[in-house]
DOGUNU-59640 format. One record per residue (C-alpha): residue number from 0; x, y, z; residue in one letter. Coordinates in nm, 2 decimals, m for minus. Layout:
BEGIN
<i: NUM; px: X; py: Y; pz: Z; aa: a>
...
***
This chain:
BEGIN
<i: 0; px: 1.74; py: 1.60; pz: m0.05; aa: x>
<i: 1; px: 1.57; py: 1.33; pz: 0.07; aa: x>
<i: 2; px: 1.35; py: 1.12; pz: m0.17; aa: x>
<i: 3; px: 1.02; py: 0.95; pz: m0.09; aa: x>
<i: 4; px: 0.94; py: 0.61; pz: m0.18; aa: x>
<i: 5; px: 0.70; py: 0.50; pz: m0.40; aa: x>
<i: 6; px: 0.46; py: 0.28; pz: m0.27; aa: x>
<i: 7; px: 0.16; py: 0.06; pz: m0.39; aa: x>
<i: 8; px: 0.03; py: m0.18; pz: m0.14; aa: x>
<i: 9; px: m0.17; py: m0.43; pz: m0.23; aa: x>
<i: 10; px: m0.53; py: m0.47; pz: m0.08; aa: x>
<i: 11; px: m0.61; py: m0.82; pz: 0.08; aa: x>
<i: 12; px: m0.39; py: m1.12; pz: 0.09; aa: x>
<i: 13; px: m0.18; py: m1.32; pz: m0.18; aa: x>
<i: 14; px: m0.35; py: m1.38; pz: m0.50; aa: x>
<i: 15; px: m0.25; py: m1.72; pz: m0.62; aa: x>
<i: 16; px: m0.39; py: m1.75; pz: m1.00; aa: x>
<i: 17; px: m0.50; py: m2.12; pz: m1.15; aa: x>
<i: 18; px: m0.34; py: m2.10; pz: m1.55; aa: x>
<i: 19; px: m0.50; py: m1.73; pz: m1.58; aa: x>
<i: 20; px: m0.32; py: m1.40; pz: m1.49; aa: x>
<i: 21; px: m0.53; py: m1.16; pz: m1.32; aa: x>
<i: 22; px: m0.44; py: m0.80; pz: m1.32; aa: x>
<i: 23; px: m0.39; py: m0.60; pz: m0.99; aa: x>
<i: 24; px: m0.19; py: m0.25; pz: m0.88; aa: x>
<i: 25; px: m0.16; py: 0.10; pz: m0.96; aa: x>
<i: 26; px: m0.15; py: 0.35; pz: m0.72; aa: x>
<i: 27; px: m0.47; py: 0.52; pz: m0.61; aa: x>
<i: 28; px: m0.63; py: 0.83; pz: m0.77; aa: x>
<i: 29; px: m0.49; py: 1.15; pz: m0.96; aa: x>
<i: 30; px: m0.17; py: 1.16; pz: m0.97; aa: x>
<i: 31; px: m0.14; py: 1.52; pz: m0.99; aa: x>
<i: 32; px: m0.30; py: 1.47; pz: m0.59; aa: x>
<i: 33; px: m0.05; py: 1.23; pz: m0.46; aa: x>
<i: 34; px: 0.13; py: 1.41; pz: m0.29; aa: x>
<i: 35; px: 0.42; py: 1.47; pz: m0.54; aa: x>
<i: 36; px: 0.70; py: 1.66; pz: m0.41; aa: x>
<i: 37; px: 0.96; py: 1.91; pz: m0.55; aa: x>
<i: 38; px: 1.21; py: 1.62; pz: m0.67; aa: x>
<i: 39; px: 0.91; py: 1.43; pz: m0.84; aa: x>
<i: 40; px: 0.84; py: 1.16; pz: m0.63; aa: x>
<i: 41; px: 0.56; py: 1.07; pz: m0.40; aa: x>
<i: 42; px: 0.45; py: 0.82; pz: m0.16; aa: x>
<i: 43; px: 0.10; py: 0.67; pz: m0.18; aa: x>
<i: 44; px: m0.16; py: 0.36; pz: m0.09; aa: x>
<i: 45; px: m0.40; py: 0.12; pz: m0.25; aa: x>
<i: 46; px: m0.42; py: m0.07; pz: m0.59; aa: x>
<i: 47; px: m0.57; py: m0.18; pz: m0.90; aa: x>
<i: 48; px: m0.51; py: m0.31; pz: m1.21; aa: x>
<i: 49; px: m0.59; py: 0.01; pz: m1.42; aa: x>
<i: 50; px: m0.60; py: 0.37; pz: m1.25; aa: x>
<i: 51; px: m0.63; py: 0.74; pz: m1.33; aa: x>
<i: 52; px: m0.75; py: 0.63; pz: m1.69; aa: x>
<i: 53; px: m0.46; py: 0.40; pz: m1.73; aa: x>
<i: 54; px: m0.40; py: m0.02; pz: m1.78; aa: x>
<i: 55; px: m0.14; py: m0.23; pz: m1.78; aa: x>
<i: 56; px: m0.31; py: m0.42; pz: m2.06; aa: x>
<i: 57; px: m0.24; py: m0.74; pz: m2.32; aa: x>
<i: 58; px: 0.04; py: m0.88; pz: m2.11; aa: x>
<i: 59; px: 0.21; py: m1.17; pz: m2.25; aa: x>
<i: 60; px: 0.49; py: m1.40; pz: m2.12; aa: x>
<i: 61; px: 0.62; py: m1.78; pz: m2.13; aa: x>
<i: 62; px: 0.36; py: m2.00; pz: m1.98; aa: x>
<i: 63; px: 0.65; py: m2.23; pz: m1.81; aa: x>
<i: 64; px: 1.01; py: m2.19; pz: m1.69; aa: x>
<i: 65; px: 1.32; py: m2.29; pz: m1.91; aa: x>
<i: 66; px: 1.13; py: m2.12; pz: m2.21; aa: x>
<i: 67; px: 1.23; py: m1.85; pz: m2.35; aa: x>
<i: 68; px: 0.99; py: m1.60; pz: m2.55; aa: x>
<i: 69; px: 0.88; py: m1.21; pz: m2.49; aa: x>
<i: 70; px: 0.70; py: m1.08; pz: m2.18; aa: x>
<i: 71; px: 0.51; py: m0.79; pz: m2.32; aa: x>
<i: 72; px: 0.25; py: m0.58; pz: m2.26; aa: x>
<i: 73; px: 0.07; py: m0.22; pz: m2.34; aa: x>
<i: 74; px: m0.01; py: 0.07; pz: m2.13; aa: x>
<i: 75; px: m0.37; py: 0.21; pz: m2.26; aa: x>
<i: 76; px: m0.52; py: 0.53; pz: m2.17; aa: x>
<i: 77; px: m0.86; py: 0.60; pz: m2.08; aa: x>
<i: 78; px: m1.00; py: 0.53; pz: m2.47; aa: x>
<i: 79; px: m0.85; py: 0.23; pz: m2.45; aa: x>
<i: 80; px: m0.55; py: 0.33; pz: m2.74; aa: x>
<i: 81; px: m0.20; py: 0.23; pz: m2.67; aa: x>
<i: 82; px: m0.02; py: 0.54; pz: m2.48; aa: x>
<i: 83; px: 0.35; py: 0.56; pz: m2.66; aa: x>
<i: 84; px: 0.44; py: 0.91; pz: m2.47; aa: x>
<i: 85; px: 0.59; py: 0.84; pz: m2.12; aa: x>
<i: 86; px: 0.86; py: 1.09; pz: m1.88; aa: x>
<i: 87; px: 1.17; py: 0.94; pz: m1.89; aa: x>
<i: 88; px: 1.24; py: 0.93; pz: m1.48; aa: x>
<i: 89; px: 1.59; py: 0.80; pz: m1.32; aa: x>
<i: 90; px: 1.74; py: 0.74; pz: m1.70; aa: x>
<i: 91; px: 1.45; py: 0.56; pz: m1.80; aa: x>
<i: 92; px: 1.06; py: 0.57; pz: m1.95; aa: x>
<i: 93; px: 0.95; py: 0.25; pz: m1.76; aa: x>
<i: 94; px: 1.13; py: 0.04; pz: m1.48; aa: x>
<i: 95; px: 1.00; py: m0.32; pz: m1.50; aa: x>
<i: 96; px: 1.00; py: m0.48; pz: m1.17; aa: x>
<i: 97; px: 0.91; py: m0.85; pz: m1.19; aa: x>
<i: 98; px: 0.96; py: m1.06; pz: m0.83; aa: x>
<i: 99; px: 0.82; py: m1.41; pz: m0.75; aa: x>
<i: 100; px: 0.58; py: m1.37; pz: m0.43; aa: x>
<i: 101; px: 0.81; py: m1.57; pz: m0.20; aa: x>
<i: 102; px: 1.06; py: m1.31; pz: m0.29; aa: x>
<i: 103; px: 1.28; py: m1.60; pz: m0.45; aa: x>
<i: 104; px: 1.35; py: m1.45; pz: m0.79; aa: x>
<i: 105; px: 1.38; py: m1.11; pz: m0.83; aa: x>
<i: 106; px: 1.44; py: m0.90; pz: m1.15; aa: x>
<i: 107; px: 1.47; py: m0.51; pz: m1.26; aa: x>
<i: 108; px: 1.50; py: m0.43; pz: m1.63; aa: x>
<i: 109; px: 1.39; py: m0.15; pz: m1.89; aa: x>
<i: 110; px: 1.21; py: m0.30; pz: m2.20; aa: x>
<i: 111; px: 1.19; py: m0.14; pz: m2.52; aa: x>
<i: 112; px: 0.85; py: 0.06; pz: m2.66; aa: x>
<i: 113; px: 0.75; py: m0.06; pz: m3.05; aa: x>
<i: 114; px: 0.60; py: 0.21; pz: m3.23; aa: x>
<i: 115; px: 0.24; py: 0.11; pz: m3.15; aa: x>
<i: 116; px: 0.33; py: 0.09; pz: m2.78; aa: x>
<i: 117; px: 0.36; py: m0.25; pz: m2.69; aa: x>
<i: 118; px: 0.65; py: m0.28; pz: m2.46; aa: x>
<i: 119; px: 0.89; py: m0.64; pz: m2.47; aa: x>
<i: 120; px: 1.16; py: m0.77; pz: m2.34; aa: x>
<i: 121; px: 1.31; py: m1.13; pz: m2.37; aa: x>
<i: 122; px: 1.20; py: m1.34; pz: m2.09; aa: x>
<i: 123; px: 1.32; py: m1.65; pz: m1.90; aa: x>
<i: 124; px: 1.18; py: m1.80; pz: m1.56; aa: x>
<i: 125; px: 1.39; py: m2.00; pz: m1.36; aa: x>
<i: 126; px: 1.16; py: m2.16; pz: m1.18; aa: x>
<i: 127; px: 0.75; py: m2.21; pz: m1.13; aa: x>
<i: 128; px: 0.56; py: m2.04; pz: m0.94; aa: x>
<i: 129; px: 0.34; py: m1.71; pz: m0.86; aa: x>
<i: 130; px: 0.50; py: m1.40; pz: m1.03; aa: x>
<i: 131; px: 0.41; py: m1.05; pz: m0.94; aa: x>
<i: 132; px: 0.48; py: m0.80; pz: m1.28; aa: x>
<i: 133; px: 0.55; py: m0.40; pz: m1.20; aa: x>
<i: 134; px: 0.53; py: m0.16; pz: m1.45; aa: x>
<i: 135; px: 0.67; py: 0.17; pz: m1.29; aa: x>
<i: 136; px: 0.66; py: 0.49; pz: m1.51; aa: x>
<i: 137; px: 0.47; py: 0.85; pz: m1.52; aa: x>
<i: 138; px: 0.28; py: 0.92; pz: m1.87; aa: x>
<i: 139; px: 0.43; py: 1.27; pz: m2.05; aa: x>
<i: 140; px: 0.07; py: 1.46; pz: m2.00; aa: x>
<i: 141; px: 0.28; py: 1.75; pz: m2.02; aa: x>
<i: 142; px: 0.18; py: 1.93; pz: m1.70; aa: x>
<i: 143; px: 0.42; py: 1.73; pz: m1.49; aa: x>
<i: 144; px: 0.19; py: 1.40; pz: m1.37; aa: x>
<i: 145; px: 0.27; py: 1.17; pz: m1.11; aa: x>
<i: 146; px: 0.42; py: 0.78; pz: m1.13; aa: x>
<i: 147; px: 0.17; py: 0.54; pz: m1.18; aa: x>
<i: 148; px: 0.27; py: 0.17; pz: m1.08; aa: x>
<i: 149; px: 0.04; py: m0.12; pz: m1.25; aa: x>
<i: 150; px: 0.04; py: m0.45; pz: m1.18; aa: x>
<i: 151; px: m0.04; py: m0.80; pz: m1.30; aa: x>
<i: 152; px: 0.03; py: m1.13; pz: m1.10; aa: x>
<i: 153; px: 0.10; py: m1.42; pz: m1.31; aa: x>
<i: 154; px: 0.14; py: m1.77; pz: m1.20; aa: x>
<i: 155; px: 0.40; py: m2.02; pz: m1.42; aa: x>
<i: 156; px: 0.31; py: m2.35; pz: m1.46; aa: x>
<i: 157; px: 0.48; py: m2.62; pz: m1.26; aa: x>
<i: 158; px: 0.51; py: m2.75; pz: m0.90; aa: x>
<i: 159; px: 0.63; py: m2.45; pz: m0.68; aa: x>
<i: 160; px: 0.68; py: m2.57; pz: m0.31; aa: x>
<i: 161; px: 0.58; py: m2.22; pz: m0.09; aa: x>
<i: 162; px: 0.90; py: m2.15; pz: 0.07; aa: x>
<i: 163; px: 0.89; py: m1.87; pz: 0.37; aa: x>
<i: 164; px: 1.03; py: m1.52; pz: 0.35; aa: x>
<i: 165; px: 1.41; py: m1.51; pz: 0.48; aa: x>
<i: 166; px: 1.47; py: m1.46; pz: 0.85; aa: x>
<i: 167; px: 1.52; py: m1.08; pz: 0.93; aa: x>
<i: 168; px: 1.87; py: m0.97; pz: 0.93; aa: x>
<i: 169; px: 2.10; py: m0.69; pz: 0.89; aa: x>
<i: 170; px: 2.41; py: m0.82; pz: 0.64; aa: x>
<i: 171; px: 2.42; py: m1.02; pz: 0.26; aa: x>
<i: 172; px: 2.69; py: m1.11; pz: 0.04; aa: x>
<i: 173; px: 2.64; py: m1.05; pz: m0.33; aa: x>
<i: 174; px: 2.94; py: m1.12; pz: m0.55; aa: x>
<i: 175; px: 3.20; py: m1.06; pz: m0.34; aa: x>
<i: 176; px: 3.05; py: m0.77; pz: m0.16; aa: x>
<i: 177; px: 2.94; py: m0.71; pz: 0.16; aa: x>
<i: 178; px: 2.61; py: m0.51; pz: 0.23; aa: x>
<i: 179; px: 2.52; py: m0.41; pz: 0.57; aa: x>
<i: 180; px: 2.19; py: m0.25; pz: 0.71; aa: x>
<i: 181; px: 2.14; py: 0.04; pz: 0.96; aa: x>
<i: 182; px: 1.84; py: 0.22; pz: 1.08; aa: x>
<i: 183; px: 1.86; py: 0.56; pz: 1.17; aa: x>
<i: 184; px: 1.48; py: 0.62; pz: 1.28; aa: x>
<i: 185; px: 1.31; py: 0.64; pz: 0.94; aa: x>
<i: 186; px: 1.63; py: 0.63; pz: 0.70; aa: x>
<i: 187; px: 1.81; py: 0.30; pz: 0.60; aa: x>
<i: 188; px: 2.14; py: 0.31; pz: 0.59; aa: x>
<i: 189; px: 2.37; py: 0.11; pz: 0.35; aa: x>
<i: 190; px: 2.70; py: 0.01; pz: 0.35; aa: x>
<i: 191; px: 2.91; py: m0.20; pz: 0.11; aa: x>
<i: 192; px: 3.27; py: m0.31; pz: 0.14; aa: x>
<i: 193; px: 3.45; py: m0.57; pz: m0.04; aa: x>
<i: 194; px: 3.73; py: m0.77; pz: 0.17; aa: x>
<i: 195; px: 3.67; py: m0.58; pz: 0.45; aa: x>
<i: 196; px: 3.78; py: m0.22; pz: 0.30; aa: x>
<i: 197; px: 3.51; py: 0.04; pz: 0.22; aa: x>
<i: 198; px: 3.36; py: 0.06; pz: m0.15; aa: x>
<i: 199; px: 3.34; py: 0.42; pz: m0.20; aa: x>
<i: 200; px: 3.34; py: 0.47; pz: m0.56; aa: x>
<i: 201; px: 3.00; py: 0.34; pz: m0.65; aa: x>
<i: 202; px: 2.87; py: 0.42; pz: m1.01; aa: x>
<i: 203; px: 2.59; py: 0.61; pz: m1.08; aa: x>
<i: 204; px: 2.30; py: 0.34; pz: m1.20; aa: x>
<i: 205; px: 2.01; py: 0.51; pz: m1.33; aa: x>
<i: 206; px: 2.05; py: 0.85; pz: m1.19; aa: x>
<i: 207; px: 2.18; py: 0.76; pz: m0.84; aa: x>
<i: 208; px: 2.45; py: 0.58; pz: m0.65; aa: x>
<i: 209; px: 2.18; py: 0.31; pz: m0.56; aa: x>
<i: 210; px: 1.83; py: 0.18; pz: m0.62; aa: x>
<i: 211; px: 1.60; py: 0.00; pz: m0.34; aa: x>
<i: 212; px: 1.27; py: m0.19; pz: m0.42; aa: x>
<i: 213; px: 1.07; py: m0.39; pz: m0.13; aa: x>
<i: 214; px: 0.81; py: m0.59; pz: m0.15; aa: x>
<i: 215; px: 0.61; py: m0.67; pz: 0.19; aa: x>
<i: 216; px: 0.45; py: m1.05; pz: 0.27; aa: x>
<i: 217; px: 0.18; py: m1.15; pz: 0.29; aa: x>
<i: 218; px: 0.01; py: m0.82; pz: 0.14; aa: x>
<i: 219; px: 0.22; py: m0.82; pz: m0.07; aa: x>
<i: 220; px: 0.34; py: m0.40; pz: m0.12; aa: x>
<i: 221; px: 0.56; py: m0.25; pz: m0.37; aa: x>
<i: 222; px: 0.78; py: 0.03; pz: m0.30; aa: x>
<i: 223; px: 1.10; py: 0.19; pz: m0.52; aa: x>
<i: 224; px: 1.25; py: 0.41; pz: m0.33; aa: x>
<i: 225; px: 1.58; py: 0.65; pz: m0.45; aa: x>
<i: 226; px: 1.89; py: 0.75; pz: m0.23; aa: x>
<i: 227; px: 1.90; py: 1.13; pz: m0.03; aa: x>
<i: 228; px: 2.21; py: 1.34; pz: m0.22; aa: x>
<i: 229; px: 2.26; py: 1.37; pz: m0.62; aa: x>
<i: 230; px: 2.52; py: 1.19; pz: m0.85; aa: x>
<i: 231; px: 2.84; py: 1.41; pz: m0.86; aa: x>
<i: 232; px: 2.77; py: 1.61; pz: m0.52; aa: x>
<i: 233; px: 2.73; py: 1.34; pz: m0.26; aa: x>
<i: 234; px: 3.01; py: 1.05; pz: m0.14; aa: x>
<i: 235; px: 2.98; py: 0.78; pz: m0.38; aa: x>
<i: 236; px: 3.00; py: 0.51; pz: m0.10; aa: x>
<i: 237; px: 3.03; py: 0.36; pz: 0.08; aa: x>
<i: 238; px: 2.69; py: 0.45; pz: 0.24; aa: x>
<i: 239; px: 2.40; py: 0.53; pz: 0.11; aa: x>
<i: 240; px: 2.07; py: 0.68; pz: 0.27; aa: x>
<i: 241; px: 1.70; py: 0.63; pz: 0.17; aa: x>
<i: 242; px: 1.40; py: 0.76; pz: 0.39; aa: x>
<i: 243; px: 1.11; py: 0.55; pz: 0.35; aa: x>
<i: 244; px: 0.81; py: 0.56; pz: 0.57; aa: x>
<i: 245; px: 0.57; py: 0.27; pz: 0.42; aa: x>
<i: 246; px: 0.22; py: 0.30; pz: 0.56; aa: x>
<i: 247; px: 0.19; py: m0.05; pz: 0.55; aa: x>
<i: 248; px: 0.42; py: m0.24; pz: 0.83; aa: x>
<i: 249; px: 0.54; py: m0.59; pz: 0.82; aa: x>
<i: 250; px: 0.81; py: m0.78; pz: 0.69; aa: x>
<i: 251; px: 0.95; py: m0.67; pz: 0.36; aa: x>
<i: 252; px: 1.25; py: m0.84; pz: 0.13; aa: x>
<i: 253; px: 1.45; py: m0.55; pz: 0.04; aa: x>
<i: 254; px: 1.67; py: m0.56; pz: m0.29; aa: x>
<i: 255; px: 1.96; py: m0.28; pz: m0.23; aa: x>
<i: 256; px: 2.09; py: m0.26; pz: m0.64; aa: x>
<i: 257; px: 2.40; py: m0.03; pz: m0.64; aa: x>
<i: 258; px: 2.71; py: m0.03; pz: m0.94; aa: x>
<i: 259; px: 3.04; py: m0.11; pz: m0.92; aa: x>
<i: 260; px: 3.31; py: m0.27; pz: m1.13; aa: x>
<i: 261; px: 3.12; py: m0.20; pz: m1.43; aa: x>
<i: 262; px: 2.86; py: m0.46; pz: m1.32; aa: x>
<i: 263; px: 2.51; py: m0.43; pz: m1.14; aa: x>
<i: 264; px: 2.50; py: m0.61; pz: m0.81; aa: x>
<i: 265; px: 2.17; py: m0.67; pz: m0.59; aa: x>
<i: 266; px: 2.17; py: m0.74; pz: m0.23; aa: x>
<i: 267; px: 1.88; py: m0.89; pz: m0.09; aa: x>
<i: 268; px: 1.77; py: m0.88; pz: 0.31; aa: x>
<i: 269; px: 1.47; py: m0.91; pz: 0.51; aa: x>
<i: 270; px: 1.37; py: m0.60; pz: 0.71; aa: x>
<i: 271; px: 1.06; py: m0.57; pz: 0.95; aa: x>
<i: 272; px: 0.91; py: m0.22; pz: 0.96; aa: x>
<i: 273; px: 0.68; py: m0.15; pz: 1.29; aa: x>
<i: 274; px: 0.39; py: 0.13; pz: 1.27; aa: x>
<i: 275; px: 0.49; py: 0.42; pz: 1.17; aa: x>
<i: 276; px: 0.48; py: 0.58; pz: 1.51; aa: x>
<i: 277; px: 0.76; py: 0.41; pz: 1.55; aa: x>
<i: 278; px: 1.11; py: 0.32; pz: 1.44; aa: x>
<i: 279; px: 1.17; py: 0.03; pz: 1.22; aa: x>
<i: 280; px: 1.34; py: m0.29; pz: 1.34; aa: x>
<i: 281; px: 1.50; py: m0.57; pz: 1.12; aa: x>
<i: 282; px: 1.49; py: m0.82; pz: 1.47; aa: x>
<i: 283; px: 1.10; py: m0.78; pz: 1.46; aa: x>
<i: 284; px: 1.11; py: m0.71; pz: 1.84; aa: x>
<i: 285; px: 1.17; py: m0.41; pz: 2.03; aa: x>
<i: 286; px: 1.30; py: m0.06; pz: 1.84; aa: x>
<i: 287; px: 1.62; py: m0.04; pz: 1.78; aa: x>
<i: 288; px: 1.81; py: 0.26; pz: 1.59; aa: x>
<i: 289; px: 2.14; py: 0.30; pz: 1.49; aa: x>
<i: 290; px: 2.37; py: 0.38; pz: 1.19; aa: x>
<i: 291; px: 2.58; py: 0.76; pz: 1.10; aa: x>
<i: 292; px: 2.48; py: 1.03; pz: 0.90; aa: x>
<i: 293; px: 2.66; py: 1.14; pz: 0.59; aa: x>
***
């Protein structure tokens, strides 16, 4: 079953923010008309910082790196009152997605909901600089709505050098593993090994054998995209399959997040995605395919 990414592109180029944080995202208009397909997810364009009746309001965070405090925020409905119901999707109510917009820090984590639906978690930056914040969930309307994604940018205070994307490539290290890339017209491919052998017992993480999130420069885009097969009845490693077809191409820093040894690893590559017309290439010239199916 394959399972279409979720994707909310942002309109114009790079908002850098002077010591304010301006809100921006969400995808585009009724969620029950996006498209959503039998295994609940969708694929979609455009952004702002409160759609379909919904905000990504009051968000709070540490104003500089090396101090820690809570980044929290509410999700209010059209009347403007906290919403506290929300349909738990992939294990969760809400996937916070928080990446620096040089794609140097990355970060995916579930906060917890208070009572009067303000959701916190305990936050830390490493390091200054512009910030973009995702908030990822679908409300429980009961008649089986859509995802929303909402978005604030924040910036941190310090001196933050711009540093370019990474080069395009097809292989990273993370702790020990290896994680290589393969494009199979519009599925990527993932394998991981560890010293040289095959990984194939990956643990389910949130409902699936293995999580991807991109975010595309300069836009920048979001997507969250889940892997083709279910827990329990497909391999567990050591590939895994997405199909994405983002409407927006460009460069985009990918962060592969799969499970193993009872720890969460993330693997982090550039891949450049031509028109959809045609097939995606991580060397940004030419079309190259490749990659086996499971």
């Amino acid at each position: 079953m394959r399972d279409r990414l979720r994707f909310a592109a942002f309109g114009g180029g790079l908002v850098v923010l002077l010591g304010a944080a301006l809100g921006i995202g969400a995808l585009v208009g009724d969620p029950s008309e996006r498209g959503v397909e039998h295994d609940g997810s969708y694929r979609s364009t455009g952004l702002s910082d409160s759609e379909s009746g919904y905000t990504l309001a009051d968000l709070s965070a540490p104003a500089s790196p090396n101090r820690a405090g809570p980044l929290s925020f509410r999700i209010t409905g059209a009347d403007g009152a906290p919403v506290t119901r929300f349909a738990v999707r992939h294990e969760k109510p809400l996937h916070l997605v928080v990446a620096r917009s040089d794609g140097g820090e990355f970060r995916h984590t579930h906060p917890a909901m208070a009572a009067d639906g303000t959701w916190s978690v305990e936050w830390t930056w490493a390091a200054p600089g512009t910030y973009r914040v995702f908030a990822d969930f679908a409300p429980d309307t009961g008649a089986g709505s859509g995802g929303l994604v909402l978005s604030h940018t924040v910036t941190v205070a310090g001196d933050a050098a711009a540093r370019p994307l990474p080069p395009v490539g097809e292989t990273a290290s993370v702790d020990g593993y290896q994680v290589r890339l393969q494009r199979d017209s519009g599925d990527l491919r993932f394998s991981v090994t560890r010293d040289g052998r095959p990984v194939t017992d990956l643990e389910p993480y949130l409902g699936a054998y293995a999580h991807l999130v991109g975010l595309h420069a300069p836009s920048p885009a979001y997507l969250h995209a889940h892997p083709q097969g279910e827990v329990g009845r497909t391999s567990p490693g050591p590939g895994t399959a997405f199909h994405v077809e983002p409407p927006v191409p460009g460069p985009y820093r990918l962060y592969f997040e799969f499970a193993h040894g009872g720890s969460v690893h993330t693997a982090e590559l550039t891949l450049e995605f031509e028109p959809l017309s045609t097939t995606p290439s991580t060397s940004g010239a030419g079309h190259r395919s490749g990659g086996e199916h499971r």
